[in-house]
N, C-alpha and C positions, 0 to 999 in steps of 0.2 A: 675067760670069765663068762658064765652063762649068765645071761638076762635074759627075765622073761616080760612078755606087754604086761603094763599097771603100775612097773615100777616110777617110782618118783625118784626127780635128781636134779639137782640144781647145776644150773648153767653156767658154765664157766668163760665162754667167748659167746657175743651176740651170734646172732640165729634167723635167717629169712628164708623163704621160698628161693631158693638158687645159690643160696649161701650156708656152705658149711662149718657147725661149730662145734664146741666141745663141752661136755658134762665131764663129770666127777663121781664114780662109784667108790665108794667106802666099803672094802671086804676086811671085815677082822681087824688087824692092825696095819692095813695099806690102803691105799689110795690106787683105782685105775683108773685114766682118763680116756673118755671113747669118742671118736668123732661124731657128731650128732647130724642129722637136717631132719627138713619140714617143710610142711607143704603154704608155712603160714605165713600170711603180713598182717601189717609190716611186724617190725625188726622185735624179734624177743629178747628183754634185755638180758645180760650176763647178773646173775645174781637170781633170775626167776627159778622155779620150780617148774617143770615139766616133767610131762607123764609119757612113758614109755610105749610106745604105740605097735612097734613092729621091732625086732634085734634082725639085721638080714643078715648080718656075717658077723665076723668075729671080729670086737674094737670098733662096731659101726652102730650105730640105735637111729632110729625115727622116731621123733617124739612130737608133741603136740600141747600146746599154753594148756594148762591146769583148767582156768576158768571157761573156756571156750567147750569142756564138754560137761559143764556143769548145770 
């Protein structure tokens, strides 16, 4: 699945600086789950929207809380 930075995707496992978690992409009529981190604290809850900051590999995203670059 290609992602690219800007996407938005809601969190599906909490999310901190050293801790990784998981989002939720919707393609079409499927769901992919991709393992997430972040450089942020504290903890970003499961159910937030976060924005796609960097894709390094494949099944992996870097993301960053919605509000913090607004």
């Amino acid at each position: 699945v290609a992602l690219a930075a800007g996407e938005i995707l809601h969190l599906l496992l909490p999310i901190a600086a050293g801790r990784t978690g998981k989002v939720r992409l919707h393609v079409k009529d499927r769901s992919v789950d991709l393992l997430a981190e972040t450089e942020e604290s504290p903890v970003i809850a499961a159910g937030e929207q976060v924005l796609v900051i960097a894709a390094p590999g494949e099944g992996h995203v870097v993301v960053a809380r919605i509000e913090k670059l607004s």
